[in-house]
N, C-alpha and C positions, 0 to 999 in steps of 0.2 A: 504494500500500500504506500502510494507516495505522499508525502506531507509535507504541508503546507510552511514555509521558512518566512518570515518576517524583516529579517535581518536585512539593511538594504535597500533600495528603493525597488519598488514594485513586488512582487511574490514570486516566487521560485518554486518548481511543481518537483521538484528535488531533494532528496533528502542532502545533507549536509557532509556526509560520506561515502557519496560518491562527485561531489566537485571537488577531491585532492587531485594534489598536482600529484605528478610521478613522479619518485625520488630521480634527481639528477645522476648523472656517470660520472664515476672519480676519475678527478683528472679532465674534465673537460667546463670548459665555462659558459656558463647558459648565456649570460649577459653579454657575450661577444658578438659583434657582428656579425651575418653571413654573407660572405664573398657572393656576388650573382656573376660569375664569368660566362661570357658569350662571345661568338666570332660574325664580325660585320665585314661586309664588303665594300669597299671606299676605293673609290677611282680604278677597280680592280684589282686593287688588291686587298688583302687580308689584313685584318686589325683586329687583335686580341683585346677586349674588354672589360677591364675587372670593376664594377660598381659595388656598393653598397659600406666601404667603408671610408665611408666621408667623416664616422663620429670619432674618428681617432684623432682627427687633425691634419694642418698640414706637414709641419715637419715631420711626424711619424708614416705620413701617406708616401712621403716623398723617400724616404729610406726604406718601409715594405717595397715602393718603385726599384729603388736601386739593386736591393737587393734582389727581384726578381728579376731583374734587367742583367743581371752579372751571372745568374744559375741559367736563364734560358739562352746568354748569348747575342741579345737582341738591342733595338734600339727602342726606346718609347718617353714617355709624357705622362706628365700629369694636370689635368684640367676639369675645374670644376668638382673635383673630389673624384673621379674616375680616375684610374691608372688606366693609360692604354700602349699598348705595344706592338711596335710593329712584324708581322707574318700572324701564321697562323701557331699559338704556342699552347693551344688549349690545352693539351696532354702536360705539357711538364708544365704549366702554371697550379693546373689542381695536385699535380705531384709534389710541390712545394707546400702548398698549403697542406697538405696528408700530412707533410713532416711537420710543417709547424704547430 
């Protein structure tokens, strides 16, 4: 029988033990950003695109840059809180991120 929660604004048809979160994995941080990498086509050629971590900043953007720009071999940018880089480097960018 589900019952009626007060708690809150508006009613919950919910019991109150089963809205827990699920215990997190040690060793990993929930609160971290997640990388959206994708590959666009730009003038014909290939451009690797890593968005979504703009909440780091920019000095820390610009050195995850480098640093992925030094493991893939590549040239790229940063703009606008994207990292982008030039070819297509989709395999060893998420390989990077595996390790980090």
């Amino acid at each position: 029988m589900k019952t009626k929660m007060t708690s809150g604004p508006g009613w919950s048809l919910s019991s109150a033990s089963s809205a827990s979160v699920p215990p997190a994995q040690p060793g990993k941080n929930t609160n971290s950003p997640k990388p959206q990498i994708r590959l666009e086509k730009r003038n014909g050629k290939s451009v690797t695109v890593i968005a979504g971590l703009h909440t780091y900043g920019a000095d820390r953007l610009e050195q995850i840059a480098r640093q992925i720009k030094t493991s893939c071999g590549c040239g790229g940018t940063v703009k606008d809180g994207v990292i982008e880089l030039q070819g297509d480097k989709l395999a060893q960018v998420k390989l990077w991120f595996d390790k980090k």
